[in-house]
C-alpha positions as CSV (number, residue, x, y, z in Angstrom):
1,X,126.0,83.7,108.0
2,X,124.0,86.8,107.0
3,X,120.6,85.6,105.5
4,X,120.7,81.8,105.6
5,X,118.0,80.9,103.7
6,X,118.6,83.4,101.2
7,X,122.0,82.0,100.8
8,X,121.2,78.8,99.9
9,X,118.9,80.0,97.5
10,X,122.1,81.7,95.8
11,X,124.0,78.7,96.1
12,X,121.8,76.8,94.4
13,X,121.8,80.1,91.4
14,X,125.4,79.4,90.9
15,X,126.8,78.0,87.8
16,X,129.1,75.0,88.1
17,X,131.6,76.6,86.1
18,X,131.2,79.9,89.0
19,X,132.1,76.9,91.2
20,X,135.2,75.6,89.5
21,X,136.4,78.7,88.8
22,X,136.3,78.9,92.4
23,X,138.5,76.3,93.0
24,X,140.9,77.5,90.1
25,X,141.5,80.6,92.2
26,X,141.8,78.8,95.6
27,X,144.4,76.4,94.1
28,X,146.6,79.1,92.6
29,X,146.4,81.3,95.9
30,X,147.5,78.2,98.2
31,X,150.7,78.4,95.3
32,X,151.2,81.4,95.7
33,X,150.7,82.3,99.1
34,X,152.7,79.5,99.9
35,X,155.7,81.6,98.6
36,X,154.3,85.1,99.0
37,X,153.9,84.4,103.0
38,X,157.9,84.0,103.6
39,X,158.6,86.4,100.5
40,X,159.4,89.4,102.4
41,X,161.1,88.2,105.2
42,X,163.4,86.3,103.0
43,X,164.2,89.4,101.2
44,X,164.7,90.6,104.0
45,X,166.5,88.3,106.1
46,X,168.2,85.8,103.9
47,X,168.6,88.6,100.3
48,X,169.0,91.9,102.2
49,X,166.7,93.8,101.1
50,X,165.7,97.3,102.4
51,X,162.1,98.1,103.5
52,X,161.9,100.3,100.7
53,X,162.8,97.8,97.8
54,X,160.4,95.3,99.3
55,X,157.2,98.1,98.5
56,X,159.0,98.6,95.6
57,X,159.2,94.7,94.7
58,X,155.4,94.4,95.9
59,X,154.3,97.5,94.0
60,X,156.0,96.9,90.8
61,X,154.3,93.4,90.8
62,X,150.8,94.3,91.5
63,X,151.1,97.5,89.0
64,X,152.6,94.9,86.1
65,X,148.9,93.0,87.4
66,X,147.1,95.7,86.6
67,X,148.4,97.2,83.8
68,X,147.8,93.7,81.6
69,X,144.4,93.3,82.9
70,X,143.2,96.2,80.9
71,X,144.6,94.8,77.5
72,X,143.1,91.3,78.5
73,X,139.6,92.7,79.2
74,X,139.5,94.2,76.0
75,X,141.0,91.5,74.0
76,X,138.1,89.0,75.7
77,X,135.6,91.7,74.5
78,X,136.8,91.9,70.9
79,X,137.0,87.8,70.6
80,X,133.6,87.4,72.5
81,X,136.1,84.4,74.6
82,X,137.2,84.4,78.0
83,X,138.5,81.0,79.5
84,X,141.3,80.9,76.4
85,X,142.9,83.9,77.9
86,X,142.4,82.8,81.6
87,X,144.1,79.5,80.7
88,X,147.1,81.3,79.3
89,X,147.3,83.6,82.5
90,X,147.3,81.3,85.1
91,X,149.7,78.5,83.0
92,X,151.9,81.3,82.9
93,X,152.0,81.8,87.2
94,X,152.2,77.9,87.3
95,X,155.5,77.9,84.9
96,X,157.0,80.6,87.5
97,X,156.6,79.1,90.8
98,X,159.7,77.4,89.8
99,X,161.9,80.4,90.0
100,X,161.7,81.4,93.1
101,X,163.5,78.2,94.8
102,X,166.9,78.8,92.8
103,X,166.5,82.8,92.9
104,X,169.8,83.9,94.5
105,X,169.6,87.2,94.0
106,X,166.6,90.3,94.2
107,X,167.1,90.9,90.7
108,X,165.6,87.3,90.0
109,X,162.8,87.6,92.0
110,X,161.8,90.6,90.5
111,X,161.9,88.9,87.6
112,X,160.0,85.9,88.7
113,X,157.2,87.9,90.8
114,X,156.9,90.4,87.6
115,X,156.1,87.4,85.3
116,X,154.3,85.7,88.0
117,X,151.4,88.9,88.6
118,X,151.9,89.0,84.2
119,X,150.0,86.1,84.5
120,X,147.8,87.5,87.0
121,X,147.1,90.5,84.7
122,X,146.1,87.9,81.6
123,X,143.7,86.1,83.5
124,X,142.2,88.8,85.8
125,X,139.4,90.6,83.5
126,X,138.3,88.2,81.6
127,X,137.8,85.6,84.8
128,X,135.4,88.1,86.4
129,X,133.9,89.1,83.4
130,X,133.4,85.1,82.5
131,X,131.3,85.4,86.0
132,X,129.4,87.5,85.0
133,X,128.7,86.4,81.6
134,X,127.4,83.1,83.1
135,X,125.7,84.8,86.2
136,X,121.9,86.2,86.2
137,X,121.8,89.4,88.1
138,X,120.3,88.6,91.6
139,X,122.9,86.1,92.3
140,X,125.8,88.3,91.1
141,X,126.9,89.2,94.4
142,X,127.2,85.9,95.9
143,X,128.5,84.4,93.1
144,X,131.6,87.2,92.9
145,X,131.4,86.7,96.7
146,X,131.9,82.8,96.6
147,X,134.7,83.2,94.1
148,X,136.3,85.5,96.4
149,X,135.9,83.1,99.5
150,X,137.6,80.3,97.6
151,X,140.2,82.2,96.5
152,X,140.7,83.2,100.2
153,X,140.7,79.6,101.3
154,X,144.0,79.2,99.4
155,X,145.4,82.2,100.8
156,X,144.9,81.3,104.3
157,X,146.1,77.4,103.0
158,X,149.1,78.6,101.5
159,X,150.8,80.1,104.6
160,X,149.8,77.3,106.9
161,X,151.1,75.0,104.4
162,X,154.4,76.6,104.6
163,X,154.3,76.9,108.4
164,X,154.0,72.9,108.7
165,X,156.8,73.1,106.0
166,X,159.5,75.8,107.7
167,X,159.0,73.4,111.0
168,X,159.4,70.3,109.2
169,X,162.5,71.5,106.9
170,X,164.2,74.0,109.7
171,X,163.4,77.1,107.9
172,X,164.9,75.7,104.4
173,X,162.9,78.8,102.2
174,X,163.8,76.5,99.1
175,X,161.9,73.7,99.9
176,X,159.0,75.2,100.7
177,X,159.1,76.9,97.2
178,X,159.7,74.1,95.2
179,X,156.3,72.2,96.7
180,X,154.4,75.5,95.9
181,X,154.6,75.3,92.4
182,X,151.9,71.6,92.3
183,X,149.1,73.1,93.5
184,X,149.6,75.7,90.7
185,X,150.0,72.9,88.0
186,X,146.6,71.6,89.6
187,X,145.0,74.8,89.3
188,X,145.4,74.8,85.1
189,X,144.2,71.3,84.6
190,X,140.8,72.2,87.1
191,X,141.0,75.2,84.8
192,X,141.0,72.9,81.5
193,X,138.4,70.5,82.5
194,X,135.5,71.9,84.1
195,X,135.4,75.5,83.5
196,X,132.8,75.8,80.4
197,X,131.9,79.2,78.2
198,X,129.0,79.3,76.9
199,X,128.9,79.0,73.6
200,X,126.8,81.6,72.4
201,X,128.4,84.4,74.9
202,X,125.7,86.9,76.3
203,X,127.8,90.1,74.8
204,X,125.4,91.7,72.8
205,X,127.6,92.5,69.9
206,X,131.5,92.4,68.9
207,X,133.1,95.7,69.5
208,X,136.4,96.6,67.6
209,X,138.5,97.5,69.2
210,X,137.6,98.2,72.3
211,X,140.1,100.6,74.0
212,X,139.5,103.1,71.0
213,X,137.9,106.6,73.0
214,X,134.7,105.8,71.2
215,X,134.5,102.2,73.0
216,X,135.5,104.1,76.3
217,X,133.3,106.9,76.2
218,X,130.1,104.1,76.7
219,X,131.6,103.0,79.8
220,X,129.2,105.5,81.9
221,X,129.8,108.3,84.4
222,X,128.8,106.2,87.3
223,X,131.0,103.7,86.4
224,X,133.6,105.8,86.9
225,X,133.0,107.1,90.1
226,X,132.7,103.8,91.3
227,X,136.6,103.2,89.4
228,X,137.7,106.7,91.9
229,X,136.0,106.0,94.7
230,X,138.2,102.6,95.3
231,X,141.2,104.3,93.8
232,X,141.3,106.5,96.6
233,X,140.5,103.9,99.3
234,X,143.3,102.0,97.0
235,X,145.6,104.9,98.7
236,X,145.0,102.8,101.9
237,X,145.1,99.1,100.7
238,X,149.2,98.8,100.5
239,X,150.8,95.2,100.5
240,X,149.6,93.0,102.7
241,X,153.6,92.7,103.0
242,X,153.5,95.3,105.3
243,X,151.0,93.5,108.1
244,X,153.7,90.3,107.6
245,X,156.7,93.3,108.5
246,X,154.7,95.0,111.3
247,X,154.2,91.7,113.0
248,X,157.6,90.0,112.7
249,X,159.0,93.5,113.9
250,X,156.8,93.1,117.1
251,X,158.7,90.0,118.2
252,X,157.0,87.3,115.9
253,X,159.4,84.6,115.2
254,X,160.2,84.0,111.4
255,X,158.5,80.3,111.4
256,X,155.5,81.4,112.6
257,X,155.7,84.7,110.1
258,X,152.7,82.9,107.6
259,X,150.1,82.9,110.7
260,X,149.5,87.0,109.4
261,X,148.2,86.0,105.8
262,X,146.4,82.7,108.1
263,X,144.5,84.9,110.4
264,X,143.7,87.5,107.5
265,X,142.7,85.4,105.2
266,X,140.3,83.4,107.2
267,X,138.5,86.3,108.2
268,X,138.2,86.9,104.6
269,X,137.3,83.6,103.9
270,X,134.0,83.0,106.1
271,X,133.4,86.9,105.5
272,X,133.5,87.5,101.6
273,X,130.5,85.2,100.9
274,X,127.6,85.5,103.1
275,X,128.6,89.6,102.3
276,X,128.3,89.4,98.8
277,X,125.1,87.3,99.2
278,X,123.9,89.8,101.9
279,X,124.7,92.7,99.2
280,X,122.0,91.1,97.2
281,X,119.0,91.6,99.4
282,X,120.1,95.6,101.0
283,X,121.8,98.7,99.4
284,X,125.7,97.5,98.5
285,X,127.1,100.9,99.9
286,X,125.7,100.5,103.4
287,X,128.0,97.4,103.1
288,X,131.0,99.3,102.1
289,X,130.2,102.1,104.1
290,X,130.6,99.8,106.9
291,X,133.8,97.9,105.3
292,X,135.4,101.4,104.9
293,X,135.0,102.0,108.6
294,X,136.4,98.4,109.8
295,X,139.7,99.0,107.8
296,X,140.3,102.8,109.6
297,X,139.7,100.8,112.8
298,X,142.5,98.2,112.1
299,X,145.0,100.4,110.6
300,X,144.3,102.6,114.1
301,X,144.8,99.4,116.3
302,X,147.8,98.6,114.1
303,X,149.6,102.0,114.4
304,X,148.9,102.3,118.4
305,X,149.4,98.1,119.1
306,X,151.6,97.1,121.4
307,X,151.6,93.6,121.8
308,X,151.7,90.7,119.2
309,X,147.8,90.6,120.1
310,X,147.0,94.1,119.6
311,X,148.9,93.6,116.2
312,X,146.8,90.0,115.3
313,X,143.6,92.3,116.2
314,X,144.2,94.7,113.6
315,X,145.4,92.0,111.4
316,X,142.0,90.2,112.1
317,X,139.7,93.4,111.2
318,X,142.0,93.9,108.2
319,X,140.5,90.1,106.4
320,X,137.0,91.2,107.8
321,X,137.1,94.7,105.6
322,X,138.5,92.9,102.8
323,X,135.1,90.7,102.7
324,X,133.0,93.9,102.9
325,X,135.2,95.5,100.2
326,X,136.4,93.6,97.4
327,X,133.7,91.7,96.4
328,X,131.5,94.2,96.3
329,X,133.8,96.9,94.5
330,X,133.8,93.8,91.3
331,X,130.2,93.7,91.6
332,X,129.4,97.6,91.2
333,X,131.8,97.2,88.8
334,X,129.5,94.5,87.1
335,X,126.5,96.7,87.8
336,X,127.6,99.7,85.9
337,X,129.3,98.2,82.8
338,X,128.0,97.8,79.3
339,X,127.5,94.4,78.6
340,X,129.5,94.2,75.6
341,X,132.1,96.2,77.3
342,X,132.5,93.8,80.6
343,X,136.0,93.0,80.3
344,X,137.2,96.5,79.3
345,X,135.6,98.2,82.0
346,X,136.7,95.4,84.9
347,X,140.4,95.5,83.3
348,X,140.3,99.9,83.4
349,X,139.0,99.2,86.5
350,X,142.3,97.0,87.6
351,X,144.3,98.8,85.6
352,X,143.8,102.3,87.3
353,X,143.6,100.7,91.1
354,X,146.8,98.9,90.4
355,X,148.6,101.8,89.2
356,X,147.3,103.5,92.3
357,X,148.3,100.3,95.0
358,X,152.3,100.7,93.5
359,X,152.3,104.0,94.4
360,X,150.2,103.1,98.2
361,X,153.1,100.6,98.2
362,X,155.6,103.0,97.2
363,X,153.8,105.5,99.7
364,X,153.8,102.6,102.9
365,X,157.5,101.7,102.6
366,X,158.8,105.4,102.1
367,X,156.8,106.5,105.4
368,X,157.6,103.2,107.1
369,X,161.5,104.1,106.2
370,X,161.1,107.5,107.5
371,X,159.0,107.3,110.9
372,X,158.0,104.0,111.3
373,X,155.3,101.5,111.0
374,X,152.7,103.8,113.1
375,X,153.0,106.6,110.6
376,X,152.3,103.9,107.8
377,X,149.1,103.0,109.4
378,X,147.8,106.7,110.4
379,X,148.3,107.7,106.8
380,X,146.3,104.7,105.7
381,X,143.6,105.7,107.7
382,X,143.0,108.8,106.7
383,X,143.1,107.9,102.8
384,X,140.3,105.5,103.8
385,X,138.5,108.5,106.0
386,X,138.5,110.4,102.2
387,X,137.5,107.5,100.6
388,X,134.5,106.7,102.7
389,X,133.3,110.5,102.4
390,X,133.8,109.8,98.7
391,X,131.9,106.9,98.7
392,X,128.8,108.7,100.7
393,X,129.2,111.3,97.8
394,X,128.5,108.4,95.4
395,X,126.0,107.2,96.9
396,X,124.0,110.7,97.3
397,X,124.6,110.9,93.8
398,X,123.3,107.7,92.5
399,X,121.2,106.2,95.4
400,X,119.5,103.6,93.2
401,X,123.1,102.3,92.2
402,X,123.7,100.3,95.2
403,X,120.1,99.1,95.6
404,X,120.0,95.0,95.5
405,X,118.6,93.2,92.2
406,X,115.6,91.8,94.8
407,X,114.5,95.3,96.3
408,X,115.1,97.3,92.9
């Protein structure tokens, strides 16, 4: 781990409630990935489904994310309250993992995975802006990181939950559904119980309304380079669908399928952390800089692969980008937001991106329909090649920007 000492010193800066909220996440993602690891290949296999209507499936229900997250932010902002709204989002996920084991038809689980990311969108904004509420500034990045390596721990729990399960029940999708849906019940009443607001929130003041132009136009200029900057690497970061599809097309067999979302996410997991701690003692871009240039790498190893372990390589580097990436993204997000504004400008933020991942979806599953799965991953890593000269733009720009809190 990047900077040992220096990372216990964050752990020891992190609220409880950082913590909890922590777990919240990593409860709901073992949920959810429980279901979302076998999703597309029973679509696929079991429902029909075309390539194409599974990036339009994904798409749709990470866009329907997004989309709420920017009323949610602002609705936190205006009522100076965050945890009410993140308790109705994630109840809402919990009440859908239901759905998806009597789903008999694609039409439901559209249905189901549209309300399902609904909830997502509710609790999104006002979550990370919670964070940073409760967070002082030079533990910011470890304490979005932590969050971000929890959440991961469910996400590499979920699918080798449902591995155990597919071997124990002989594939029975159904099953494995129904037993996703108590972790998410957990994940409310962890929620409920030890996540605390303060009560005097740190928001300087009570805006309006705050998606009125007048609110917007504070949200500054470098803010919103940060918001195109990751919309264009966005271009890149399709479905994670697409790395399950690529590697049961290269002779993985179906119960083993969840081992993609496994070996991703644990990469994530142990990365995401000491990274965002790390991004609080150097410059934050030299981080992304180098995350950019790890996910052009795997989308190149992906595209040219021709075994199952050239394809769990690429799948490998793909988690380690992700904990260079996403973290840090929130956090300059965090860094160049009004106070009083936090929750509008982190749900613009995921409102814009997640407009711009349905279309990368859209994008993926259109190329991967026309010439195949190596064209897919080209394209990706080229959108990530403009993103990354973007992102040096940004940083030539605004050089203090990315400075840590410690060496400012």
């Amino acid at each position: 781990m990047p900077g040992g000492e220096t990372s216990r010193t964050r752990l020891k800066d992190i609220s409880r409630s950082v913590w909890a909220l922590g777990f919240v996440s990593m409860l709901m993602d073992i949920s959810s990935e429980m279901i979302h690891a076998l999703l597309p290949v029973y679509l696929v296999t079991v429902l029909g489904a075309s390539m194409a209507m599974v990036g339009l499936i994904e798409g749709l229900a990470e866009a329907t994310a997004s989309i709420v997250k920017v009323f949610s932010g602002a609705i936190s902002d205006w009522l100076g309250r965050r945890k009410v709204l993140a308790v109705i989002g994630y109840g809402i996920a919990a009440l859908t993992k239901p759905i998806f084991p009597v789903a008999g038809s694609v039409d439901t689980i559209i249905a189901a995975r549209f309300v399902d990311r609904l909830g997502k969108g509710i609790r999104g904004a006002p979550r990370d802006a919670l964070i940073a509420d409760i967070t002082p500034q030079h533990a910011r990045g470890a304490s979005f990181g932590l969050r971000q390596s929890l959440d991961t721990i469910g996400a590499f729990a979920g699918p080798m939950l449902a591995i155990g399960l597919m071997a124990l029940t002989a594939n029975h999708f159904q099953t494995v559904f129904w037993l996703a849906a108590i972790p998410g019940f957990l994940s409310v009443t962890v929620l409920l119980i030890f996540v605390k607001e303060p009560r005097s929130p740190r928001v300087i003041r009570r805006v309006t309304f705050p998606l009125r132009l007048s609110q917007l136009r504070k949200l500054s200029g470098m803010y919103w380079l940060v918001v195109l900057v990751a919309s264009v690497f966005t271009l890149a970061r399709f479905s994670e669908a697409f790395l399950i599809l690529k590697a049961e097309s290269s002779g993985l067999p179906i119960l083993w399928v969840p081992l993609v979302l496994v070996v991703m996410n644990i990469v994530y997991a142990l990365s995401a952390f000491p990274v965002g701690a790390w991004s609080d003692r150097i410059n934050r871009f030299t981080l992304l800089s180098l995350g950019f240039a790890l996910v052009i790498i795997a989308d190149l190893i992906l595209a040219l692969a021709q075994s199952l372990l050239g394809v769990f390589v690429g799948i490998a580097l793909w988690g380690l980008h992700l904990g260079f990436t996403q973290g840090l993204l929130i956090t300059l997000v965090s860094d160049t937001a009004p106070e009083d504004l936090r929750g509008t400008a982190f749900g613009m933020f995921h409102l814009i991106t997640g407009i711009v991942l349905f279309a990368a979806s859209l994008i993926a599953g259109g190329i991967w329909g026309l010439y195949g799965s190596s064209a897919t991953f080209l394209a990706a890593a080229a959108f990530t090649g403009m993103a990354l000269l973007g992102l040096w733009l940004l940083h030539k720009k605004a050089p203090a920007l990315g400075q840590s809190h410690l060496s400012a």
